[in-house]
Structure formats: structure tokens, C-alpha cells
VEXVEX-663062 format. One record per residue (C-alpha): residue number from 1; residue in three letters; x, y, z. Coordinates in steps of 0.1 Angstrom, whole numbers, plus 5000, padded with zeros to 4 digits. Layout:
REM residues N
pos/code/u/v/w
NUM/ALA/X/Y/Z $
...
//
This chain:
REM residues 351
pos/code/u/v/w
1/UNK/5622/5880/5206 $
2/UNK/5597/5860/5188 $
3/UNK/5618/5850/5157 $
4/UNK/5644/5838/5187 $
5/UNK/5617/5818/5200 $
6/UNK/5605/5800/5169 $
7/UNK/5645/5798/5160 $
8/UNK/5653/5783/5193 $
9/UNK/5662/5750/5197 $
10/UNK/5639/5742/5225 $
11/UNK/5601/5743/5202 $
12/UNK/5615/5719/5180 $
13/UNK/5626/5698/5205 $
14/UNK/5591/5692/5219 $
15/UNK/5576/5691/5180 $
16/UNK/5601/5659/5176 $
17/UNK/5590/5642/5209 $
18/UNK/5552/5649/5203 $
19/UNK/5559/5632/5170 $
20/UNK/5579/5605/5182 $
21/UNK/5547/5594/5204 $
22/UNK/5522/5599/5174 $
23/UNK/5544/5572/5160 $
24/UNK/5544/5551/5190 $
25/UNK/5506/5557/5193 $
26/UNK/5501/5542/5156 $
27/UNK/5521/5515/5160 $
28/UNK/5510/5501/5191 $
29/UNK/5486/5471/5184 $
30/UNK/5448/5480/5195 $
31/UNK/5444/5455/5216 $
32/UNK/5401/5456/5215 $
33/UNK/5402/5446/5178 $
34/UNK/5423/5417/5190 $
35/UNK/5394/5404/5214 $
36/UNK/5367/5409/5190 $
37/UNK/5392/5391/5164 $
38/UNK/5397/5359/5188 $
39/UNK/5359/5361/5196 $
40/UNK/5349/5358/5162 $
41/UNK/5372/5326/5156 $
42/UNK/5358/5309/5187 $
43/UNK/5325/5315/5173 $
44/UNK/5328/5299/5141 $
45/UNK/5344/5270/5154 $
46/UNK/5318/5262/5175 $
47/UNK/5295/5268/5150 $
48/UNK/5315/5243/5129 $
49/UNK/5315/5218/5154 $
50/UNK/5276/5224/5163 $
51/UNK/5268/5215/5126 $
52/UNK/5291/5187/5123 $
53/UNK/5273/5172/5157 $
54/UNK/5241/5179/5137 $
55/UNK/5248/5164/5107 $
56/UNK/5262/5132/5128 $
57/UNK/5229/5127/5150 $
58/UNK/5212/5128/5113 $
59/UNK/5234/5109/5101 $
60/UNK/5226/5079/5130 $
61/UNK/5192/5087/5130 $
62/UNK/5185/5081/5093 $
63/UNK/5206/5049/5091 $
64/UNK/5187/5037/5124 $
65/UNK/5147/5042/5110 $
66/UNK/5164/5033/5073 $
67/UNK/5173/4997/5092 $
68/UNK/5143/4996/5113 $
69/UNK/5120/5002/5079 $
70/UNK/5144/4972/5063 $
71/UNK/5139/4948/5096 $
72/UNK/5104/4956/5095 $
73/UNK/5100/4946/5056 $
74/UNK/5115/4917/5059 $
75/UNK/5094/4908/5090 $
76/UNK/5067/4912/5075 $
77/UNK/5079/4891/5042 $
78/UNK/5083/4864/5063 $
79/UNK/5046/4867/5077 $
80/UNK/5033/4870/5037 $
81/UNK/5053/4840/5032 $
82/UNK/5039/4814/5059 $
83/UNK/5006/4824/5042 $
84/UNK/5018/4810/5007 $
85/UNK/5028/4778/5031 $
86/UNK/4997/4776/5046 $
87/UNK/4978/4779/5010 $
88/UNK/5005/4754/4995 $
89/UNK/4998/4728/5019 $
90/UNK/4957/4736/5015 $
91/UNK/4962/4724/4980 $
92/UNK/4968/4685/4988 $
93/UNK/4929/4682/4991 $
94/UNK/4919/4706/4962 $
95/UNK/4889/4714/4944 $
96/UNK/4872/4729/4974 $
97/UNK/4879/4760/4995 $
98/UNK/4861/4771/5022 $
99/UNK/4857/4793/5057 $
100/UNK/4864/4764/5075 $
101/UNK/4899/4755/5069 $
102/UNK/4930/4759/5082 $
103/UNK/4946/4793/5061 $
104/UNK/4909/4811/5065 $
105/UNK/4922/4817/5104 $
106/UNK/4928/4855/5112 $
107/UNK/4960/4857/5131 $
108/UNK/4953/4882/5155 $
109/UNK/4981/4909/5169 $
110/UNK/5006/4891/5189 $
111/UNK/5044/4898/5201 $
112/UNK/5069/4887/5180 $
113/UNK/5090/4877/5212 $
114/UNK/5063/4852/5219 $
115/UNK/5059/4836/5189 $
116/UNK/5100/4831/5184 $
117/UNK/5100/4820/5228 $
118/UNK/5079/4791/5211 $
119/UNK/5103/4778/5194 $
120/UNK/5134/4761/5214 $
121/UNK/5158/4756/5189 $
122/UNK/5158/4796/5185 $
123/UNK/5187/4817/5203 $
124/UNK/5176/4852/5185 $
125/UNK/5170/4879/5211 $
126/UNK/5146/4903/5202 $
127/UNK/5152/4940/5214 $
128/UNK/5128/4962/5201 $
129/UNK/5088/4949/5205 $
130/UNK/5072/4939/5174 $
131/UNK/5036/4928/5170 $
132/UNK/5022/4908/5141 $
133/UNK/4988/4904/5127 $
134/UNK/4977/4887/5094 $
135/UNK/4948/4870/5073 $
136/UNK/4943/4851/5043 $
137/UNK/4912/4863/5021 $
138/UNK/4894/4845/4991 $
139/UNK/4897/4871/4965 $
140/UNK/4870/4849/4945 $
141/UNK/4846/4858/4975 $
142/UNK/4840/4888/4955 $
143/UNK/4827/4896/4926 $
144/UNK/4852/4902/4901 $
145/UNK/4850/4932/4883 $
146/UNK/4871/4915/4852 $
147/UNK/4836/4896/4844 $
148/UNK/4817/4929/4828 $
149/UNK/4842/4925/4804 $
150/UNK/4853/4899/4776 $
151/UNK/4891/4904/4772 $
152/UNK/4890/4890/4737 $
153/UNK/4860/4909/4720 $
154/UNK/4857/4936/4740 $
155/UNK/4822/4936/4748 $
156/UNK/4804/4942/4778 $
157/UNK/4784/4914/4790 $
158/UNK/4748/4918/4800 $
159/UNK/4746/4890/4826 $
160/UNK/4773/4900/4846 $
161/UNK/4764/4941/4841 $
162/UNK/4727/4933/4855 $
163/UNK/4747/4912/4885 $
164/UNK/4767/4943/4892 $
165/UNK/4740/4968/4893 $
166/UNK/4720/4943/4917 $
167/UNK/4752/4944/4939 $
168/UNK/4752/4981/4939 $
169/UNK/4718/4982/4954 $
170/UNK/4722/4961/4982 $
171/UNK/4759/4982/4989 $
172/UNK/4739/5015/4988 $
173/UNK/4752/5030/4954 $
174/UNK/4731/5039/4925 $
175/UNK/4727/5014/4899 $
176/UNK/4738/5036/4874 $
177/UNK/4775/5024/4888 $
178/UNK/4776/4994/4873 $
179/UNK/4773/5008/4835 $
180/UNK/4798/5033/4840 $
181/UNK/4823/5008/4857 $
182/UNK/4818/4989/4823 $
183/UNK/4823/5015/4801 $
184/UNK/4854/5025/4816 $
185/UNK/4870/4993/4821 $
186/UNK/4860/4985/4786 $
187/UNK/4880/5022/4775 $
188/UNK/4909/5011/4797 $
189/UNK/4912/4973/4776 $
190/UNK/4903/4991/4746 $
191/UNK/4935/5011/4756 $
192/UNK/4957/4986/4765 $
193/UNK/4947/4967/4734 $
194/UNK/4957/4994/4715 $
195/UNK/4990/5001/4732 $
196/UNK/4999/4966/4722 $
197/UNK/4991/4965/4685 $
198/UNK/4959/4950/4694 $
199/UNK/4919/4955/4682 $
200/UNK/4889/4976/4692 $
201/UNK/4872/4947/4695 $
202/UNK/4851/4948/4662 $
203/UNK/4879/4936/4642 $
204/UNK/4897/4969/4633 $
205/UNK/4927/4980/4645 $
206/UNK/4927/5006/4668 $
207/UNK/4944/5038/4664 $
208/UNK/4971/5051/4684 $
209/UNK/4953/5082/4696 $
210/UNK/4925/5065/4713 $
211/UNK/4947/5060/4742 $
212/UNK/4951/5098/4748 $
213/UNK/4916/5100/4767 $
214/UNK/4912/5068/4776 $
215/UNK/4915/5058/4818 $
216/UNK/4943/5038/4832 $
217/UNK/4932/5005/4841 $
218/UNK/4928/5000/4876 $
219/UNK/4947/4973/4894 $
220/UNK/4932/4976/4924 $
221/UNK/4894/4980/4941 $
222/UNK/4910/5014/4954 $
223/UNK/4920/5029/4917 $
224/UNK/4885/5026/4908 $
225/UNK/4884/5061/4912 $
226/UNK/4905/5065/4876 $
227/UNK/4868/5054/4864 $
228/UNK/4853/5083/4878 $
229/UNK/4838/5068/4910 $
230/UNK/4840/5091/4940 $
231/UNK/4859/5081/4975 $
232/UNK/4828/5074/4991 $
233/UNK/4814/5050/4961 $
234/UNK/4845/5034/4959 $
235/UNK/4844/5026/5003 $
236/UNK/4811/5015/5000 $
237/UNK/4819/4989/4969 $
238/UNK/4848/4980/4986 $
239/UNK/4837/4949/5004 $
240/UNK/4819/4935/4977 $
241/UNK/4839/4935/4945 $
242/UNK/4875/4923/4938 $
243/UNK/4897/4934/4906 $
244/UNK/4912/4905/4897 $
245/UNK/4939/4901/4871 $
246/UNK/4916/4879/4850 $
247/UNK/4873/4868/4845 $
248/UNK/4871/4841/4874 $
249/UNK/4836/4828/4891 $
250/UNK/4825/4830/4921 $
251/UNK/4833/4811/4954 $
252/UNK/4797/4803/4968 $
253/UNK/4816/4787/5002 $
254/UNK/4834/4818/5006 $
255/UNK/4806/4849/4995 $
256/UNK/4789/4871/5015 $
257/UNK/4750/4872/5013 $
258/UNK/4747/4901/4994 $
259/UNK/4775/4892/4968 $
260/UNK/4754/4853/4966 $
261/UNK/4719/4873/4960 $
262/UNK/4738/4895/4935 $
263/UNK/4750/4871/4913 $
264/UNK/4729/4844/4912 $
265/UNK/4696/4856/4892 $
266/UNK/4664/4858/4915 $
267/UNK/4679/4849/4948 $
268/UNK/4668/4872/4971 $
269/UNK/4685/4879/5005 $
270/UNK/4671/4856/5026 $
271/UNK/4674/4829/5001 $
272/UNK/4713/4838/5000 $
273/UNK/4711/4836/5039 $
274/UNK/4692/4797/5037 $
275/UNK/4725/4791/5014 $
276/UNK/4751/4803/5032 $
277/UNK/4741/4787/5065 $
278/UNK/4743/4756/5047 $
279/UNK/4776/4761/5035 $
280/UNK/4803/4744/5026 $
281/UNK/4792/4728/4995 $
282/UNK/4814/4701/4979 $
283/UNK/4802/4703/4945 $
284/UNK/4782/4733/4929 $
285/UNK/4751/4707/4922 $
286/UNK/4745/4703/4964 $
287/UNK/4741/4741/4966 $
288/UNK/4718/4734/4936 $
289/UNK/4698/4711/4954 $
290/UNK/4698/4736/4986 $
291/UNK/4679/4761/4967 $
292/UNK/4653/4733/4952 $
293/UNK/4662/4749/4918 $
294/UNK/4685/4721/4899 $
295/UNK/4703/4740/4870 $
296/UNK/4701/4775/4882 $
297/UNK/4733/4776/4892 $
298/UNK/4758/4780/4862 $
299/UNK/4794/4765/4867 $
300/UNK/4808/4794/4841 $
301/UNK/4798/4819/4866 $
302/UNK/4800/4799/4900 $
303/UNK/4820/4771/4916 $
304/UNK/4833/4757/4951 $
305/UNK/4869/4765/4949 $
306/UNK/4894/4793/4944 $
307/UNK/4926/4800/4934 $
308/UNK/4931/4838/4939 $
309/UNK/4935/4846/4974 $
310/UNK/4949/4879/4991 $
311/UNK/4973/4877/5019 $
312/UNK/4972/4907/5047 $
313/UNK/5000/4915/5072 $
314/UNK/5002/4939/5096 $
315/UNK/5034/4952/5116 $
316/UNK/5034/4976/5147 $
317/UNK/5074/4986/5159 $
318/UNK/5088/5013/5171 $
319/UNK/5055/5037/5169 $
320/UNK/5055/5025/5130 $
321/UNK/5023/5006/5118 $
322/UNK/5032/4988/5082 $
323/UNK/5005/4972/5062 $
324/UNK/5012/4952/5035 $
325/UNK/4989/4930/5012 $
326/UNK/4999/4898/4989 $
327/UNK/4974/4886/4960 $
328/UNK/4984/4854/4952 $
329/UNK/4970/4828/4924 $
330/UNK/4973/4791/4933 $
331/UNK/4981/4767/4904 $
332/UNK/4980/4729/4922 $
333/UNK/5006/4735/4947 $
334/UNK/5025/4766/4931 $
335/UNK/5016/4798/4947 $
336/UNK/5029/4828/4925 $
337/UNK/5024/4860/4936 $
338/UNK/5004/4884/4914 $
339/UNK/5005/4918/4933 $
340/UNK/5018/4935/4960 $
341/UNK/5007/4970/4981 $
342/UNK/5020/4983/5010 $
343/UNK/5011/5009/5032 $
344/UNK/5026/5028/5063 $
345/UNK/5010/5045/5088 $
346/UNK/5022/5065/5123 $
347/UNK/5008/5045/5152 $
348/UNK/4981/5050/5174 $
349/UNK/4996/5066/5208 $
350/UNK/4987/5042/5239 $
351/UNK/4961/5058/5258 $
//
């Protein structure tokens, strides 16, 4: 009964049809991988999309503060320019400068929307608010560091090193400063000297390693620090010395008392005072005559007029604060600029 059974025709009937719907089972799409399939594409599409939006804002928002950082410079290009104007038009009456005249106004902060409403003939709208603010600054009204130093022989001068350390005294700084801003703006010349086939200033020609420990030179009051002057030496110096590209005297109509009594041998402060109240001079002899001391003023080291002059800007747009500074040197009525610095700053939040 058994082998009829296994032999019957009936067992292998069901075998096939169990088969038949393993076969069916297996090929039968699973329809879950399909969803987690179509889920997956959706996804990185919209990731796709989510970084091409990204990379579009970006995109805009560079090219916007790239043209508002263009505007801005030429803005305040424009200001640095009317201040070579101003200083071109102060040379028809030259030989004198002084705190007086017309370019030694300060321009204080004002809309630039106002300024251009001024001016009828002008149909430029402005849309974003820009405020301006500017002065021009007698760089001779300091004492110019450039003097320790003879460019041609290299040698320190004694005068103007006993000036410096009398300067440093009324600013608060050790007198020490003033030899060792000598001896390293002496290495930097040496240096320069050197770089360009030049001397050591005793006649020899200097060798090539010399310039491997030698300071940069400064070209600036704030590089001072390449000399080995601290930050706080170097703020406190700040509003009485001036690096200028080359020896110029000083501007008595323009210097501060401290600067005057540093200078000029045995003038104390409230002799400078006396002079400055008297001020302006036309001619280096009347300041002569307002110390009672004829001849103790020397015209190598002094005068009444300048022509190195440093003009400031400063821009405030679009929570940006740009600060740029022009130092100029007037020849007649040719104003040639000499060095520029700029600096940019985040604004100060209204309060």
C-alpha cells in the first residue's frame, strides 16, 4: 500500500503545484524594496537641489558684499581725492602751512545722500546709507623718524638722537627708546643699502649676509614694532613721531607742544606753549623773535611749511566700517601720492 501511494499519481501532483507557487513566490516583485528604492531617489534629489539652492544664495551673497566692498572703495577714493584738491588748490599761496586753512578742516561723519541732495545737477539715487568722514594731517607736524639717520653715510646723528630721547620723555617712554630706534633703523638702511649694491656707510661695501639679521624697514609709525618696540611703546609714540619716506624739518605752525619742546634745544613746555599760542608764523625768524632768542631756531631742522601731508577717510555702509589713509608729498601744485593703508573693521551695533 505504501509503494502504491508514493507511485500514485496523486503526491506528485501536489509536489508540482507546491513547486509551481515556489516559482511564482520568487518571481513576484517585493514590492517593500520598491518603496525604500523610490525613497531613496527622492531623497537624493532633494538633497541635490538643497545644495544647488545653497551654493546659489552663496553665490549672490558673495557677489553682493564683493560689489558693496568695490562701491565702498571707490567711495572712499573719491573722498582721498578731494583731499589732493583741496591740498592742490592750498598751493597757490605757498611757503606757509598752517591750522588755519582751509584743507586742516576735519570733515566730520555725514550721509552721503546729503552731501550728493546738495548738488542739483545730480540725478544718482542712493539706496543703501553711506556715511563719510575725513581729515587732512601735516605729516611734518611730527617728528620724523628719517632724521636719526643720514641716508648717505649712514650715521646716526647726535642732534636729532638727543631730540628723540627728549620726545620720549614727555610721551612716557624710557629714553633708552630713542637709541634703539637708531640702531635699528640704521641696520634696516644698512640693509637696504646692501640689497642694492650699496655701502656700510664707511666706505666698504657691504656683504650680502648682513641682510640675514638685519630688520625690515618700517614704512609706517605702526611697523615700528620690526625694531623691537613693544605695542604699548609704539601707541604711546604714536602721536608724536611720523616715518616719513625721507629727512624733512619740522612744521612749527602745525606741532604739538611736546613735539616743539622736543626739538628745539632748551625750550621747555611752557615755552613751547607761549609759541604755539602765537602761531602761525610766516617766516621761521618771527617765531625767532617770539622766543627772544634770535638764531636759535635752525632752518635745517625747522621751517613754516610742509609738503608731506596724510589724508584720512573713513566709510560706514552696510554694518562695514573702512578706514583708509593717503600720504601724499606736494611738489608746487602736483600732489603725488606716496603710500596707501587701509583697514576694515565690523561696525559698532546702534545702541
Amino acid at each position: 500500500i505504501w509503494r502504491w501511494r508514493c507511485s500514485s499519481p496523486e503526491p506528485r501532483a501536489n509536489q508540482s503545484a507546491m513547486k509551481r507557487s515556489r516559482d511564482e513566490l520568487r518571481r513576484r516583485p517585493p514590492r517593500g524594496a520598491a518603496l525604500l528604492v523610490a525613497m531613496l531617489v527622492l531623497t537624493l534629489v532633494a538633497s541635490l537641489a538643497a545644495g544647488m539652492v545653497w551654493q546659489q544664495s552663496r553665490a549672490i551673497a558673495v557677489e553682493s558684499a564683493e560689489r558693496a566692498r568695490a562701491q565702498a572703495g571707490w567711495i572712499l577714493t573719491g573722498a582721498l581725492d578731494l583731499g589732493r584738491v583741496l591740498l592742490r588748490l592750498d598751493a597757490r599761496t605757498p611757503g606757509v602751512d598752517h591750522l588755519d586753512e582751509v584743507w586742516a578742516t576735519q570733515l566730520e561723519e555725514a550721509s552721503l545722500s546729503s552731501m550728493l541732495a546738495q548738488d542739483r545737477n545730480n540725478n544718482v539715487e542712493v539706496t543703501t546709507e553711506v556715511f563719510l568722514s575725513g581729515s587732512i594731517r601735516d605729516a611734518q607736524g611730527r617728528y620724523n623718524l628719517r632724521n636719526l639717520v643720514d641716508a648717505a653715510s649712514l650715521k646716526i646723528s647726535p642732534v636729532e638722537l638727543e631730540a628723540l630721547a627728549r620726545l620720549c620723555e614727555s610721551a612716557g617712554v624710557p629714553p633708552e627708546t630713542a637709541q634703539r630706534l637708531a640702531v635699528g633703523l640704521r641696520a634696516a638702511l644698512q640693509a637696504e643699502k646692501a640689497g642694492d649694491g650699496g655701502d656700510d656707510g664707511d666706505g666698504n661695501a657691504a656683504p650680502q649676509d648682513d641682510r640675514s639679521g638685519a630688520p625690515l624697514m618700517p614704512q609706517s609709525v605702526e611697523q615700528l614694532a620690526w625694531l623691537g618696540l613693544d605695542a604699548q611703546t609704539v601707541q604711546r609714540l604714536r602721536p608724536y613721531v611720523e616715518l616719513l619716506p625721507q629727512p624733512t624739518p619740522l612744521n612749527i605752525n602745525t606741532a604739538s607742544v611736546e613735539v616743539l619742546a622736543g626739538v628745539i634745544p632748551g625750550l621747555d613746555l611752557a615755552s613751547a606753549k607761549r609759541l604755539v599760542d602765537r602761531r602761525p608764523y610766516k617766516a621761521l625768524g618771527d617765531a625767532a623773535a617770539a622766543l627772544e632768542a634770535p638764531g636759535a631756531l635752525d632752518p635745517k631742522r625747522l621751517g613754516v611749511g610742509s609738503s608731506h601731508f596724510v589724508i584720512s577717510g573713513r566709510l560706514r555702509m552696510a554694518g562695514r566700517v573702512i578706514e583708509e589713509r593717503l600720504l601724499v608729498q606736494r611738489n608746487n601744485r602736483q600732489v603725488t601720492a606716496l603710500a596707501r593703508w587701509r583697514d576694515s573693521v565690523p561696525a559698532l551695533s546702534p545702541p
